[in-house]
Backbone bond lengths (Angstrom), bond angles and torsions (degrees), N, CA, C in turn:
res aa  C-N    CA-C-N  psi(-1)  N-CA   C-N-CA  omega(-1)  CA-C   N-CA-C  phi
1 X - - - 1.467 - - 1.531 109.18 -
2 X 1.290 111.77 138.46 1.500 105.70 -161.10 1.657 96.25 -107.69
3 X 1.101 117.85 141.06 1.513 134.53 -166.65 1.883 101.41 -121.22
4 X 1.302 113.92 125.54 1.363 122.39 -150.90 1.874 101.81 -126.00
5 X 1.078 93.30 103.00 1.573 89.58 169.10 1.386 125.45 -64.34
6 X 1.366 85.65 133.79 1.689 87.34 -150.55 1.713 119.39 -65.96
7 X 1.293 116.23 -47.40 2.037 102.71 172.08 1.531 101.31 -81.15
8 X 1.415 149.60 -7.56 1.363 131.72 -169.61 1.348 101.26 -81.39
9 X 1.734 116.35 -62.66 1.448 143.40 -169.55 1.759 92.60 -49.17
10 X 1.879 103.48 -75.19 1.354 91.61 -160.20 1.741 112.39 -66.62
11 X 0.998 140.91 -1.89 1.330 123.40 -168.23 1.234 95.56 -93.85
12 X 1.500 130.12 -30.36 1.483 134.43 155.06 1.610 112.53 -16.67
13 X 1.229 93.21 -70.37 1.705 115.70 -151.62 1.502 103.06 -73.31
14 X 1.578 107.58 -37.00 1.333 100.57 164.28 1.730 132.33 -73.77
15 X 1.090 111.84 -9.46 1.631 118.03 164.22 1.325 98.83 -82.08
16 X 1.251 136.84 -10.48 1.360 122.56 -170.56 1.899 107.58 -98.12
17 X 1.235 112.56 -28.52 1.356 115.64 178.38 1.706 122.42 -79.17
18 X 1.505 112.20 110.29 1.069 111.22 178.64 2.192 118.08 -65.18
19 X 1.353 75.81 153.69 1.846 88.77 -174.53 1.091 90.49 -72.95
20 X 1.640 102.01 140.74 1.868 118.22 143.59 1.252 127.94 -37.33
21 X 1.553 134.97 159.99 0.978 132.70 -178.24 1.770 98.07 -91.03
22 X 1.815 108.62 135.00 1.355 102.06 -164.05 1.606 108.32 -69.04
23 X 1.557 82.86 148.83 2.144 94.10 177.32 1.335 103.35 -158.43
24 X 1.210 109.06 157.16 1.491 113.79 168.70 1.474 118.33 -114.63
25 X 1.020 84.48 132.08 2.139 101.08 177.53 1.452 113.49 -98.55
26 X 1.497 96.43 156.53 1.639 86.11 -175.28 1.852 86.85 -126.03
27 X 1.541 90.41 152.51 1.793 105.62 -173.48 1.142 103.15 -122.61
28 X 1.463 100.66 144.12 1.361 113.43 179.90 1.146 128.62 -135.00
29 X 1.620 127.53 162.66 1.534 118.28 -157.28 1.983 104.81 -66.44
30 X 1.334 101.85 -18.99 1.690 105.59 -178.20 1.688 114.03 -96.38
31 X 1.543 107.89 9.66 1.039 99.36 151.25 1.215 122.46 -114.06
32 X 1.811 123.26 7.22 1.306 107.65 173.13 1.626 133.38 -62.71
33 X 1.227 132.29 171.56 1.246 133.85 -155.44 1.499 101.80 -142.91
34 X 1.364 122.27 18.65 1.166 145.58 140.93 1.570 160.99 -154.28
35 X 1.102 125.69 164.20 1.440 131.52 -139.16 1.628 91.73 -106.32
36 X 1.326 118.67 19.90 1.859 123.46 162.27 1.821 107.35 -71.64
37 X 1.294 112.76 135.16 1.237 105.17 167.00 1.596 123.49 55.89
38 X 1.211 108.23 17.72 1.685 116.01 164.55 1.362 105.25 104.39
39 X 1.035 122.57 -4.38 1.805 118.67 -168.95 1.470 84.71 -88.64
40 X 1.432 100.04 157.00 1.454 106.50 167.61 1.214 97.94 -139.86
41 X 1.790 109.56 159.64 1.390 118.58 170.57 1.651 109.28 172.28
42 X 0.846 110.23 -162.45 1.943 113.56 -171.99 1.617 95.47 -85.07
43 X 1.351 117.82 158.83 1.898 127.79 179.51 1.095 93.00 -60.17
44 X 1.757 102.72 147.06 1.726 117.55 148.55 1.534 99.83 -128.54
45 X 1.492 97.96 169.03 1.665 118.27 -163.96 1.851 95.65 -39.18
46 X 1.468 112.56 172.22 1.597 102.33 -166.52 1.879 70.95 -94.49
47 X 1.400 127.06 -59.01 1.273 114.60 -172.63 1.599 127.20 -52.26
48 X 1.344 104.72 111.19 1.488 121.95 -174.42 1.421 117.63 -137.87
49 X 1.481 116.40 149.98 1.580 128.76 -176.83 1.627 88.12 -94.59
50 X 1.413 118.25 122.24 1.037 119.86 151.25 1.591 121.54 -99.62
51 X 1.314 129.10 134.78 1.293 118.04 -169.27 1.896 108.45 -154.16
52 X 1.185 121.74 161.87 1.288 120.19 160.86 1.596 127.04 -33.53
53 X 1.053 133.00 139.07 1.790 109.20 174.49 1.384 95.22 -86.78
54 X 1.035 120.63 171.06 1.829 136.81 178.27 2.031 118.28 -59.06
55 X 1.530 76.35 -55.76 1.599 106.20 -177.39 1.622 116.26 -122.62
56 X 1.480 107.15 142.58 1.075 103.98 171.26 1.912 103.93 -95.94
57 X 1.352 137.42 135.00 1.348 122.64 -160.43 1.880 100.01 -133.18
58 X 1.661 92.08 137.64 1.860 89.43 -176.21 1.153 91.85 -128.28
59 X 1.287 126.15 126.88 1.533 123.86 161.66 1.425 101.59 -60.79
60 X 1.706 117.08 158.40 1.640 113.94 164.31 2.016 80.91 -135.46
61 X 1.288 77.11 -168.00 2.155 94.73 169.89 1.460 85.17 -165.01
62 X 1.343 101.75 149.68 1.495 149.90 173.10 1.531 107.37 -93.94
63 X 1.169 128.81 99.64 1.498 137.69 -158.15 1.756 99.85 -115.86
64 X 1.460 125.46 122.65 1.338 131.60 172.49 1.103 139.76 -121.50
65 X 1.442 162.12 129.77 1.217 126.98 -137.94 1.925 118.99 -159.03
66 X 2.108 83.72 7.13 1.147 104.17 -173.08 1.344 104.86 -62.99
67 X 1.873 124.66 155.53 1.407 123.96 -166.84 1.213 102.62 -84.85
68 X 1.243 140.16 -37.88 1.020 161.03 -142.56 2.026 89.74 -89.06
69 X 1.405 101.26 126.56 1.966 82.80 -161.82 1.899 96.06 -104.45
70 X 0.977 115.56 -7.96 1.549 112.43 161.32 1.786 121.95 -80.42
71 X 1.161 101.95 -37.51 1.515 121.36 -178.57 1.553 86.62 -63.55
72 X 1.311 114.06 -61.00 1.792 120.17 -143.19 2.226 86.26 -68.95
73 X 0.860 104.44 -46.80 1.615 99.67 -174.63 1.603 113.99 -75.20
74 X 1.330 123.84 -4.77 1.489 140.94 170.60 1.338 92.09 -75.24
75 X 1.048 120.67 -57.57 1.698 126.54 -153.24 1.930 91.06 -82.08
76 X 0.952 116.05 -49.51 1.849 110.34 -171.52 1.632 98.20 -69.36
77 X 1.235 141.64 -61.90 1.439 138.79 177.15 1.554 98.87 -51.37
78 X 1.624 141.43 -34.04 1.456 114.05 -179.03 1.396 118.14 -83.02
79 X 1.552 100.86 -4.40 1.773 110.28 176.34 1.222 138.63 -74.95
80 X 1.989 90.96 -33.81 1.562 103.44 155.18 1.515 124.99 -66.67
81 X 1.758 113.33 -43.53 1.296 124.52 175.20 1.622 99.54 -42.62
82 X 1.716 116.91 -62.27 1.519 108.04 -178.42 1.512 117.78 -53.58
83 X 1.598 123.92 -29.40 1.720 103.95 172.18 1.288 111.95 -73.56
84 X 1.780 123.26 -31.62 1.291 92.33 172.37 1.060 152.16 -88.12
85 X 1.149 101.69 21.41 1.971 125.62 -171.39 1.665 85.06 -108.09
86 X 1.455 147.66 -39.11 1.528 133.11 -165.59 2.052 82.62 -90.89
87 X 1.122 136.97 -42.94 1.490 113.40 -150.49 1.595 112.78 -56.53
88 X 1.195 134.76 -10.52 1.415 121.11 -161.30 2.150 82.07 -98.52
89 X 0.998 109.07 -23.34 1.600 100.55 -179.81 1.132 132.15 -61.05
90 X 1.792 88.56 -36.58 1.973 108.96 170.21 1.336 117.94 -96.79
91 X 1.788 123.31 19.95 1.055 138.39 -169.55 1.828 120.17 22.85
92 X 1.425 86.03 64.60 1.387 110.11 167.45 1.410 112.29 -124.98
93 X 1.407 121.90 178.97 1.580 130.78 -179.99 1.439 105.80 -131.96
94 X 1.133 124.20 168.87 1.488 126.42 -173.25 1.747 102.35 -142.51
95 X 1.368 111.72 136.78 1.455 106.07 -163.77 1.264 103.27 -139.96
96 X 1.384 147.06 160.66 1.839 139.59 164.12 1.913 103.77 -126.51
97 X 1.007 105.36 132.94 1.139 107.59 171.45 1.872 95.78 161.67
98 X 1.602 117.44 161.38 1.574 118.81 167.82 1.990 99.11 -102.07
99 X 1.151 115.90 -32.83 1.715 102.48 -173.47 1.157 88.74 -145.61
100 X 1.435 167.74 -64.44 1.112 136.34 -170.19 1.789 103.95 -100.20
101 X 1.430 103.93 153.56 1.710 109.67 -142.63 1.880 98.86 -126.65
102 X 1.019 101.95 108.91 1.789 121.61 156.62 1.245 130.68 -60.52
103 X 1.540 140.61 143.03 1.424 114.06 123.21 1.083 145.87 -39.67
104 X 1.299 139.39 117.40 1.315 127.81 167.67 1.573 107.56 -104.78
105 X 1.622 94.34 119.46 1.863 115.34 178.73 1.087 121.42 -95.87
106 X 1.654 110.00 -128.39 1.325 101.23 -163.68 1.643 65.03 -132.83
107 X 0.989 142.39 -54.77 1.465 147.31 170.55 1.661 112.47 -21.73
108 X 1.350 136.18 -77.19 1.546 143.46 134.39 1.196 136.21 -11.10
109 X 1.651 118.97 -46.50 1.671 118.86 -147.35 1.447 93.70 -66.56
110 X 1.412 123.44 -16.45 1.748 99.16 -172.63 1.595 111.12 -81.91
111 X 1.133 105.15 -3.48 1.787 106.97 178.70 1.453 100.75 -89.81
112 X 1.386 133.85 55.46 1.671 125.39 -155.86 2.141 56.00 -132.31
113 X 1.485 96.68 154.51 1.431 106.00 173.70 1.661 88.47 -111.93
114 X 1.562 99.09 155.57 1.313 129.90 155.90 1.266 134.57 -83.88
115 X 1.433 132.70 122.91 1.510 126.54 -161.63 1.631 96.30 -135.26
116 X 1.965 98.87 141.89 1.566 100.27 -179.77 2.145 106.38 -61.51
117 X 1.251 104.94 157.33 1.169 118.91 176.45 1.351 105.57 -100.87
118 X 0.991 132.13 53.98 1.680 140.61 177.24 1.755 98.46 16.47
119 X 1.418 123.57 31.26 1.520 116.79 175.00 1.823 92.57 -128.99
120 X 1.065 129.15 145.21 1.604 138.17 137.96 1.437 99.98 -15.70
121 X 1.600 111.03 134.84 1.373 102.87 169.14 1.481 141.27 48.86
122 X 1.549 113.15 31.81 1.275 141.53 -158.36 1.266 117.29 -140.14
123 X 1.423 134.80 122.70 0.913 148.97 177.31 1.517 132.26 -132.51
124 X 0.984 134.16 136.68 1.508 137.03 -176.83 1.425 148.93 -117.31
125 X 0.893 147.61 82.53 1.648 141.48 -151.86 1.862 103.06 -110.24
126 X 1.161 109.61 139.20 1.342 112.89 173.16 1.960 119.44 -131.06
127 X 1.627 100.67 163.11 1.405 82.95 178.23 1.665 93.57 -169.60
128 X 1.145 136.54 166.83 1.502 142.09 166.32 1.126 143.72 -58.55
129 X 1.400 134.79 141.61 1.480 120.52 178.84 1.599 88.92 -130.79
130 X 1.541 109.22 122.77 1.342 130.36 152.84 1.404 121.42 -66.59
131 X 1.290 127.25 131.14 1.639 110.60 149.65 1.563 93.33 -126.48
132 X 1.421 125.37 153.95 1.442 161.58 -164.74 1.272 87.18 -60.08
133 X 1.469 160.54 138.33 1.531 151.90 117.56 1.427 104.83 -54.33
134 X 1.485 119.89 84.08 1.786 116.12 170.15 1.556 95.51 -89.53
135 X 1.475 95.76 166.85 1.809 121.91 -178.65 1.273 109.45 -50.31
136 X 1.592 109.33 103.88 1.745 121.71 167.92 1.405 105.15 89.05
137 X 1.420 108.23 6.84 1.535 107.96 158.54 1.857 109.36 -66.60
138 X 1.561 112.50 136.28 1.401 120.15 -179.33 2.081 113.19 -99.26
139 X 0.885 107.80 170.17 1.258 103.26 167.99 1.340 128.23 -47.47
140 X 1.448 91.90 -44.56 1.953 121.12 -170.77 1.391 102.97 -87.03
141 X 1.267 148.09 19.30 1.601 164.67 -154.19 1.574 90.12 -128.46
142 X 1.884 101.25 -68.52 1.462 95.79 -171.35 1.424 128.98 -66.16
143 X 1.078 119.16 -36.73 1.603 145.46 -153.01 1.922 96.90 -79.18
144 X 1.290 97.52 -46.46 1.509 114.97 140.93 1.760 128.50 -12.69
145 X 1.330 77.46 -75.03 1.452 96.94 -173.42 1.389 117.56 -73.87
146 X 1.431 112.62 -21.53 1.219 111.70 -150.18 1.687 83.14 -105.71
147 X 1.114 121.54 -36.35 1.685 124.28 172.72 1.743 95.18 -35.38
148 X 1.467 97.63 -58.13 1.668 99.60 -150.92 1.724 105.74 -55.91
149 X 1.360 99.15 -40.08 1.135 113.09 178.30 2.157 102.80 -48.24
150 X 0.856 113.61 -69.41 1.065 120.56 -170.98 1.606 123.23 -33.37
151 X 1.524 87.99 -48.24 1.272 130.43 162.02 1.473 125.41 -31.49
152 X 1.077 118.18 -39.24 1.149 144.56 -141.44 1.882 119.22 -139.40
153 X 1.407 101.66 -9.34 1.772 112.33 168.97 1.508 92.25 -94.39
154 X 1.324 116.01 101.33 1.458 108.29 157.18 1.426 132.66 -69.39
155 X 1.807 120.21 137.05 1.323 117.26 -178.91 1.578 116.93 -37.22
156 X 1.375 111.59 157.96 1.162 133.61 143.26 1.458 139.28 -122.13
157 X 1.603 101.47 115.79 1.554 118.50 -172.13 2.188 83.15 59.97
158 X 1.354 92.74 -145.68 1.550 103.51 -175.04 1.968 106.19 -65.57
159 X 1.217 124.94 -14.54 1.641 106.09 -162.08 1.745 101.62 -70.86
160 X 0.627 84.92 137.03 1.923 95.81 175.48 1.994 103.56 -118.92
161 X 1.256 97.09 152.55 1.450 108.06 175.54 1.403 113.39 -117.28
162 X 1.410 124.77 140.13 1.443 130.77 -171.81 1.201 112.62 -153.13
163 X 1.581 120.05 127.36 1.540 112.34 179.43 1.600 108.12 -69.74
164 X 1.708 93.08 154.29 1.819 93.49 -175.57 1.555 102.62 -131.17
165 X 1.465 113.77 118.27 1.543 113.48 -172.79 1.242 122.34 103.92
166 X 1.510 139.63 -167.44 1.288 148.69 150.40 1.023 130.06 -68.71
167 X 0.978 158.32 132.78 1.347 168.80 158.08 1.999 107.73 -39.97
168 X 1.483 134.90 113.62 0.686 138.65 -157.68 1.941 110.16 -129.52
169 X 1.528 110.94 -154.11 1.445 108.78 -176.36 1.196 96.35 -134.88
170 X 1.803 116.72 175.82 1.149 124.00 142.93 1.597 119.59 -146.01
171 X 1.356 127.72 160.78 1.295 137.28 170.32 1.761 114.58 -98.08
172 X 1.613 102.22 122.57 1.116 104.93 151.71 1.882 132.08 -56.67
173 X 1.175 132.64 112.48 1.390 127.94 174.41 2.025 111.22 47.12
174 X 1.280 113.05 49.11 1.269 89.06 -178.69 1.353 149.37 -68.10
175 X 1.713 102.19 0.18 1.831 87.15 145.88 1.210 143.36 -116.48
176 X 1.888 88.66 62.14 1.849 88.70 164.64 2.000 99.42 -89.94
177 X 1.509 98.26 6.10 1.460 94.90 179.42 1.341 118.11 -70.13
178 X 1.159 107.15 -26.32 1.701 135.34 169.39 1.454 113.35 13.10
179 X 1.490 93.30 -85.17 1.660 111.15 172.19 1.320 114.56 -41.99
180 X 1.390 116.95 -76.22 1.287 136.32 -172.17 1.621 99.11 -43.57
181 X 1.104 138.74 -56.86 1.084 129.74 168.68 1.580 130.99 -42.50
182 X 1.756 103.69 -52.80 1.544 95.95 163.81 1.047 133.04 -64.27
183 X 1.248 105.68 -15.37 1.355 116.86 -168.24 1.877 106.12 -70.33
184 X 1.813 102.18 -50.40 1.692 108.54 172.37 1.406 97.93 -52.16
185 X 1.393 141.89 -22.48 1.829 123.95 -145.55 1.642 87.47 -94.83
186 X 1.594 105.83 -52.91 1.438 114.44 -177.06 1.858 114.09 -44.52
187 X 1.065 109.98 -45.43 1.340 117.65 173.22 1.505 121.24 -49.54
188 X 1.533 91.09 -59.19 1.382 89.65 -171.19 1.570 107.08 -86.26
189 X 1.294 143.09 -35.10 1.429 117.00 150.00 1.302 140.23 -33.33
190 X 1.279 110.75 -35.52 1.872 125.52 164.47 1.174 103.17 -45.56
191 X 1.500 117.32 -75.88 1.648 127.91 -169.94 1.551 103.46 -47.56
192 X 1.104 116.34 -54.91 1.696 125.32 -157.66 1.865 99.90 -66.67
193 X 1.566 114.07 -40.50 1.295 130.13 -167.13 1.814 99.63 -68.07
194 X 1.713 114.97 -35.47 1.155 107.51 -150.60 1.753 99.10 -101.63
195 X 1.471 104.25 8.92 1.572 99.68 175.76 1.687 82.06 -94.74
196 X 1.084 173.75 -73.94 0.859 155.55 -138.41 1.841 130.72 -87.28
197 X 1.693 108.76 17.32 1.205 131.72 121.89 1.626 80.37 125.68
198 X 1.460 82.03 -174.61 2.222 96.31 -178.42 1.744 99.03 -60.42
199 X 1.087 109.92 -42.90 1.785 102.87 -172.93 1.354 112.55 -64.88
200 X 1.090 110.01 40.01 1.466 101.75 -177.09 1.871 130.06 -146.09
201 X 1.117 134.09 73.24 1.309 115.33 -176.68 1.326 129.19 -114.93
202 X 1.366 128.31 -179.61 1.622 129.46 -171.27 1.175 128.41 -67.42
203 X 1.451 123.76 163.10 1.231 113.71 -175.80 1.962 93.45 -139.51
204 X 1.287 133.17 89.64 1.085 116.68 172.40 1.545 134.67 -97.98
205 X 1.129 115.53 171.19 1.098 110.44 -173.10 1.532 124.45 -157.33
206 X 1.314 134.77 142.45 1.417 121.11 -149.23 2.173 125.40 108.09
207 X 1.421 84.34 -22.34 2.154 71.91 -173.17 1.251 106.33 -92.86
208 X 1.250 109.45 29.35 2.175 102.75 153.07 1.450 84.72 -106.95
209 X 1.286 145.75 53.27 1.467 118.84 143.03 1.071 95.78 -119.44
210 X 1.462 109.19 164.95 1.839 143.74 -170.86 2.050 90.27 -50.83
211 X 1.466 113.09 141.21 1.472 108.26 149.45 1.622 118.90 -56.80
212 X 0.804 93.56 133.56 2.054 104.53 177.33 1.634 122.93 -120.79
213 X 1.522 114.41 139.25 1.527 93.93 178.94 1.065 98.18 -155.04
214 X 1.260 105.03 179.92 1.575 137.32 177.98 1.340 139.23 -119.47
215 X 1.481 140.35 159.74 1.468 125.10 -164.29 1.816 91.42 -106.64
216 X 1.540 84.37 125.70 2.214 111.04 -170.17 1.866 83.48 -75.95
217 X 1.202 105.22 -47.30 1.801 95.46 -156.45 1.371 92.20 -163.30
218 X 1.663 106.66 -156.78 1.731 109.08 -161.03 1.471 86.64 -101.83
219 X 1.602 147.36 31.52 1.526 121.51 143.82 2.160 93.87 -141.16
220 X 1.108 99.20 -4.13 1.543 112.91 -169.99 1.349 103.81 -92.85
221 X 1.408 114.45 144.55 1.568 140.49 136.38 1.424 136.64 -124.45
222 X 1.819 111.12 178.77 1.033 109.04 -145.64 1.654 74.80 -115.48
223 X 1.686 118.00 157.22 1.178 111.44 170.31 1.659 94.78 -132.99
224 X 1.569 127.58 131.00 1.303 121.32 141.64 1.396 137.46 -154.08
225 X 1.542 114.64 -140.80 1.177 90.25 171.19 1.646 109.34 -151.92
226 X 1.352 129.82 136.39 1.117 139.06 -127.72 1.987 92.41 -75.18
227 X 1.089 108.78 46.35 1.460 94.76 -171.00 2.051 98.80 -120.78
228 X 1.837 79.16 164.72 1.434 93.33 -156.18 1.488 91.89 -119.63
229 X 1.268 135.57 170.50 1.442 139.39 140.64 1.783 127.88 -138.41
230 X 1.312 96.41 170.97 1.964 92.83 -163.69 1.352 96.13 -135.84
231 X 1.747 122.54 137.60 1.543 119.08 -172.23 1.804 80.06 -104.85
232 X 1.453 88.08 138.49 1.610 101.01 175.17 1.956 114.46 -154.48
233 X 1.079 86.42 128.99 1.619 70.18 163.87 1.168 160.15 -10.69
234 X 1.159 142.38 83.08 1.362 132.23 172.81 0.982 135.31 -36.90
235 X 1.769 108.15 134.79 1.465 121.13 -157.65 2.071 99.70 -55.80
């Protein structure tokens, strides 16, 4: 069993692991993995990057209801075209995807699928509104913004727009956190390893898996990585 000193080995191993290709994920209060700040969910490692999320993210849907079923899908596809020609005005972004997250342009929006609206003559398409999380921006700043935004895409013919759900987060690429993370595990195994004298070092296990996280609060997350370690004797 191989026993790994804990900052030499891991800072090793972390120059050795290539980065993900960048993407953004979106987090949600049902995927957190802890019971900080009202989220609930099953334990994660106690060592964690807590940090700002990137984006604050609201799903909406585009709701249509004209009878006419070519007309009614003319009018919901020119509604999205109208948010994405107003979002850079209300300095928002518009994105499609449920966990890993796109632009949605003017290039794309016709690949947005259509879903029945459990009504006769009803149809539905949905997609995201980003706003930026800048410094000392609050929850209630964005949600804000993103109202106004809403606010502010006028109907077409019958399609109306309506947010659907809670208002949630997302992470840019989260494992370029990678390092920074081993780097907290390495630390704190050192310290923990060296109260229990020179005969003694780590054994970890876990940093070839993906970074993983959770939602810290209503603009915060948790970033880590599913790894564990054991103080044991030296070989």
């Amino acid at each position: 069993m191989r026993i790994i000193r804990a900052l030499t080995a891991i800072s090793l191993m972390a120059a050795s692991i290539l980065p993900a290709p960048a993407q953004e994920v979106v987090v949600t209060a049902t995927r957190s993995a802890s019971n900080r700040d009202g989220f609930q969910g099953t334990s994660i490692p106690i060592i964690t990057l807590r940090r700002t999320a990137d984006f604050a993210v609201q799903r909406v849907s585009i709701t249509g209801d004209t009878r006419d079923e070519a007309l009614r899908r003319k009018e919901i596809y020119a509604m999205v075209r109208s948010a994405i020609e107003q979002a850079g005005k209300h300095g928002v972004e518009l994105a499609t995807g449920d966990y890993v997250v796109e632009a949605l342009t003017l290039a794309n929006y016709g690949d947005l699928l259509l879903s029945r609206d459990g009504r006769p003559d009803s149809e539905r398409t949905s997609f995201i509104i980003k706003v930026k999380l800048e410094p000392g921006m609050d929850a209630r700043a964005a949600l804000d913004r993103i109202a106004r935004f809403i606010k502010a895409v006028p109907p077409t013919g019958r399609a109306q727009i309506e947010k659907s759900g809670d208002m949630t987060l997302s992470v840019l690429n989260p494992d370029q956190y990678r390092t920074k993370i081993i780097e907290m595990i390495a630390a704190d195994a050192a310290t923990t390893a060296a109260r229990f004298g020179t005969g003694y070092g780590v054994e970890v296990r876990g940093l070839d898996r993906p970074v993983e996280w959770s939602r810290a609060s209503l603009t915060e997350v948790f970033l880590y990585l599913p790894a564990a370690y054991v103080i044991r004797p030296k070989d």
